[in-house]
C-alpha positions as MATLAB code, in Angstrom:
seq = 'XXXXXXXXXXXXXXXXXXXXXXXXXXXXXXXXXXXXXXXXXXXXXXXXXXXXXXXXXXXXXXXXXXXXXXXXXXXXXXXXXXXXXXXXXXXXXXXXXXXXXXXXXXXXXXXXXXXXXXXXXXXXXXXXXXXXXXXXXXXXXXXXXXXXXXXXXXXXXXXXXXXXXXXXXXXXXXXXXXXXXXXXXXXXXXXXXXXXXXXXXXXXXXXXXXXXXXXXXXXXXXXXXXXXXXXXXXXXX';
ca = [
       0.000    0.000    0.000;
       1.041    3.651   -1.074;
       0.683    6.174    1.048;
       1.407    9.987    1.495;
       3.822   10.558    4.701;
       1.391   12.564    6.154;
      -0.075    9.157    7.263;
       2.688    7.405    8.652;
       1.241    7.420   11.974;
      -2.559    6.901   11.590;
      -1.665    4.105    8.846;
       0.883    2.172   11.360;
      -1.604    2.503   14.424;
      -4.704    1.039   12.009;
      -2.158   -1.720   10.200;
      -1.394   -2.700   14.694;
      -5.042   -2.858   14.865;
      -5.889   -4.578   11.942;
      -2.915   -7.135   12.187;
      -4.334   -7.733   15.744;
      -7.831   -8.337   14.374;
      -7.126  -10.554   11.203;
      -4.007  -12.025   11.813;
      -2.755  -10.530    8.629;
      -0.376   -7.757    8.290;
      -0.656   -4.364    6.052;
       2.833   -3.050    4.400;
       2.945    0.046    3.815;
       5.764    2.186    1.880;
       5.146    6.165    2.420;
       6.858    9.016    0.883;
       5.471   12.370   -0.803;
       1.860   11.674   -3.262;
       3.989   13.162   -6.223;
       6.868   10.811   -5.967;
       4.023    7.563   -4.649;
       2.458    8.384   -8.332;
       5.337    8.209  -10.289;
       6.275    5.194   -8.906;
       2.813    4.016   -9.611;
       2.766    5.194  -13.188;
       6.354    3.506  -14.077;
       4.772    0.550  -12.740;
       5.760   -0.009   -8.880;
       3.502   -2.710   -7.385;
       0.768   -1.680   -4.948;
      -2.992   -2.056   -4.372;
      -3.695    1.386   -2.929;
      -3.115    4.942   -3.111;
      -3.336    7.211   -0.426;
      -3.046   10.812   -1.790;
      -2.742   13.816    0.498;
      -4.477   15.740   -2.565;
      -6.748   15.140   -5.429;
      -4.265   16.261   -8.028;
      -2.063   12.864   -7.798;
      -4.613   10.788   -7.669;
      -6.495   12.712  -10.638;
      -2.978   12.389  -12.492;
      -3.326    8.086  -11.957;
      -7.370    8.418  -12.495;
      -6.617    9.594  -16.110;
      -4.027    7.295  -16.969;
      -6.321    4.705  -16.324;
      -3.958    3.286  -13.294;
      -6.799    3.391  -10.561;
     -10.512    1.817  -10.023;
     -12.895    4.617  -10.144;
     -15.548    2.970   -8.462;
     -13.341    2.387   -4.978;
     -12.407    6.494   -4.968;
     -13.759    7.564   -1.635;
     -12.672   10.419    0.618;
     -13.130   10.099    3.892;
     -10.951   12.399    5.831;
      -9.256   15.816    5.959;
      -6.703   18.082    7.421;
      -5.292   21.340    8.058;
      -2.407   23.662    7.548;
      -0.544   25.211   10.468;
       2.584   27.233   10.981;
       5.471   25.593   12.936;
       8.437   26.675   14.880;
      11.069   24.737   16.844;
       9.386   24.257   20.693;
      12.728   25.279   22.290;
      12.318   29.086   20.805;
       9.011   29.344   22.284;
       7.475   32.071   19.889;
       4.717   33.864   20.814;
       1.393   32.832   18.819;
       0.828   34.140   15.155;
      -2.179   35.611   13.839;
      -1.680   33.967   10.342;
      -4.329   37.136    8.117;
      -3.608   38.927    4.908;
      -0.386   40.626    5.007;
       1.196   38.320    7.874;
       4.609   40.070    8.705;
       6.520   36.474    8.147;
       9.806   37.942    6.394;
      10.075   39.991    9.553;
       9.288   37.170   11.630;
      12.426   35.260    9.686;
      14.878   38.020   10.428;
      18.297   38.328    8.342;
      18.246   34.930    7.727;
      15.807   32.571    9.329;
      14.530   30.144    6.806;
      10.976   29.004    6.466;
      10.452   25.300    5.221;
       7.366   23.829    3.338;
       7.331   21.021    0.801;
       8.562   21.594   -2.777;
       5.698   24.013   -3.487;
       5.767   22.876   -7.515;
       4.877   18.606   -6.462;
       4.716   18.245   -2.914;
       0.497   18.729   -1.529;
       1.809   20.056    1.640;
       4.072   22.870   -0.290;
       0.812   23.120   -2.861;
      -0.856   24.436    0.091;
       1.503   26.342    1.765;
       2.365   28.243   -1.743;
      -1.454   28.847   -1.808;
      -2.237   29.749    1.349;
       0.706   32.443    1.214;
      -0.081   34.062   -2.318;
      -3.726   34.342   -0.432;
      -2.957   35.971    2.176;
      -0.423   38.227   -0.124;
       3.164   37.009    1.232;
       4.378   35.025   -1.158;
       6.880   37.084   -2.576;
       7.817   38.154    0.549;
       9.448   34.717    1.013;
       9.923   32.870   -2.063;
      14.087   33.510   -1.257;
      13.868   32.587    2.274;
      12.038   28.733    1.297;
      13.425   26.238    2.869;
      11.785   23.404    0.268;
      11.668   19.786    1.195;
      10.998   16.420   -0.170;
       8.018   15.727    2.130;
       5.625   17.281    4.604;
       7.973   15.261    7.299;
      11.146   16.564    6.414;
       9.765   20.348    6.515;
       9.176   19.027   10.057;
      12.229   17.282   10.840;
      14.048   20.786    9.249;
      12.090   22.807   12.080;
      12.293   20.104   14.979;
      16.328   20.850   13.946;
      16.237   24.353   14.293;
      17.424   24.587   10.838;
      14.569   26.259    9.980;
      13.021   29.186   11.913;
       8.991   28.256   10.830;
       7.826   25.634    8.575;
       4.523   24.966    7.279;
       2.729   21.683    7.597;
      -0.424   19.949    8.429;
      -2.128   20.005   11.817;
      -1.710   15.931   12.261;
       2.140   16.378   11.758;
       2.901   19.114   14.191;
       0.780   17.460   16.953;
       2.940   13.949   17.139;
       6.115   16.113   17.381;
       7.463   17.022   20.892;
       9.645   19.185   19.225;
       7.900   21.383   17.383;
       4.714   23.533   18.652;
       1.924   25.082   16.528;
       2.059   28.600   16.222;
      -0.031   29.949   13.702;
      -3.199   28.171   12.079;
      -4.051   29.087    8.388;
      -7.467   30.358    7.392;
      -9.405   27.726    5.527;
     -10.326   29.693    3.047;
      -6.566   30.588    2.331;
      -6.284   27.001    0.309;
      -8.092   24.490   -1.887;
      -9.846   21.828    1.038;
      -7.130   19.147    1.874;
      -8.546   16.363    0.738;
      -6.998   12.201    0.803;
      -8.618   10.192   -1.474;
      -8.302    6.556   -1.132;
      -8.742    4.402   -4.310;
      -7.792    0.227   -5.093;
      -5.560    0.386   -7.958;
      -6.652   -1.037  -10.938;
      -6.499   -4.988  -11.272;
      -5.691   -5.485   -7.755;
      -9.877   -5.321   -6.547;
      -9.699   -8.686   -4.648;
     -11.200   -9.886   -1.693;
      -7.809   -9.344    0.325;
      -7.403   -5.916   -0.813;
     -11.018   -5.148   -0.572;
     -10.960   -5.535    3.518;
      -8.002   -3.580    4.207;
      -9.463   -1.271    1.870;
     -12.848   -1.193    3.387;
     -11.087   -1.483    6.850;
      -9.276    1.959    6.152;
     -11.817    3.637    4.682;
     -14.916    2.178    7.104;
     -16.455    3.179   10.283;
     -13.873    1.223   12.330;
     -10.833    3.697   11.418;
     -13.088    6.815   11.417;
     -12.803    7.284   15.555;
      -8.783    6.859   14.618;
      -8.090    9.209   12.109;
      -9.741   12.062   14.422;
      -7.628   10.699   17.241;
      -4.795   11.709   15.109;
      -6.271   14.983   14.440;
      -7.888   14.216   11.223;
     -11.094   15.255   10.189;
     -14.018   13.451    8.566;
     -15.039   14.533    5.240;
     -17.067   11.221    4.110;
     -17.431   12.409    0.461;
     -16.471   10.398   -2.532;
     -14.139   12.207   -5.002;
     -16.775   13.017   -7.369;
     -18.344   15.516   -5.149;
     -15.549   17.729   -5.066;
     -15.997   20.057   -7.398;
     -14.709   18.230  -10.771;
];
């Protein structure tokens, strides 16, 4: 099973509980949705995708490389703004016009994923041309290969603020939430699920319907998800 990194944790804890149930265990191989695709589309074995946005999967949906009729999204996140816990910087009011160069100094970095593949850096790029910043900081980016290595850069201190999703910053003891992004500053983080093509069998089908049933919904908002329970059709296409 492929899976966006944002779900390393969530996945493991469900895969614990559904080895424990079934006797059968769930491998999982995680890494950014952009580089999980490719791998997908050059022909890397797997029987799901996990996409931390529709784009990815959209890019396997057209290629054919995905069952349609499995796509189902049924949970959500949201983008904060990190810093390293040992600074302990006062709390941000992330609005329009957010004074983050300043709050970088001479050199202070801020980290997000590569804003041009990586969902996480989609976002963050989004979220900051939004709110009118962007330029501000486009030399002071800090990009990284994953939405967990923008937070390993900040748990570091190698990296003053970073930009990440709510479930990542909340599992890190090194890190604390300091700013929380307007909704309406980016396009809905979405993860759509989806069996890919040719690999619909009754072994897949119950992890699948494991992962994406009412048994892992009380999980996934233990993690800090949230529940969107829409299939991908609904959103907006």
């Amino acid at each position: 099973m492929f899976a966006a990194a944002s779900m390393t944790d969530v996945l493991n804890g469900l895969g614990e509980r559904f080895q424990a149930q079934t006797g059968t265990p769930i491998r999982f191989a995680f890494a950014s949705s952009s580089t999980l695709a490719r791998q997908i589309e050059a022909g890397a074995p797997a029987d799901i995708f996990v996409s931390a946005n529709v784009k990815w999967m959209d890019v396997l949906r057209a290629k054919g490389l995905i069952d349609e009729a499995s796509l189902v999204t049924p949970i959500g996140n949201a983008l904060v703004l990190i810093a390293p816990a040992a600074d302990r910087r006062d709390y941000v009011i992330v609005e329009p016009g957010v004074d983050l160069a300043g709050m970088l100094g001479d050199d202070g970095r801020l980290a997000i994923g590569e804003p041009s593949s990586v969902p996480a850096g989609i976002y963050a790029r989004q979220a900051l041309e939004r709110l009118n910043v962007w330029s501000d900081v486009t030399d002071r980016l800090a990009p990284a290969a994953d939405v967990r290595a923008v937070l390993a850069l900040v748990a570091r201190g190698e990296a003053l603020f970073g930009v990440v999703y709510a479930t990542d910053a909340v599992i890190s003891t090194d890190v604390d939430i300091v700013g929380r992004f307007p909704p309406q500053s980016h396009d809905p983080i979405l993860y759509p699920f989806a069996i890919l093509t040719g690999r619909d069998n009754a072994a897949v089908r119950r992890v699948f319907d494991f992962l994406t049933g009412p048994d892992a919904a009380p999980v996934y908002e233990a993690y800090g998800f949230t529940l969107a329970d829409r299939p991908v059709a609904e959103e907006g296409r």
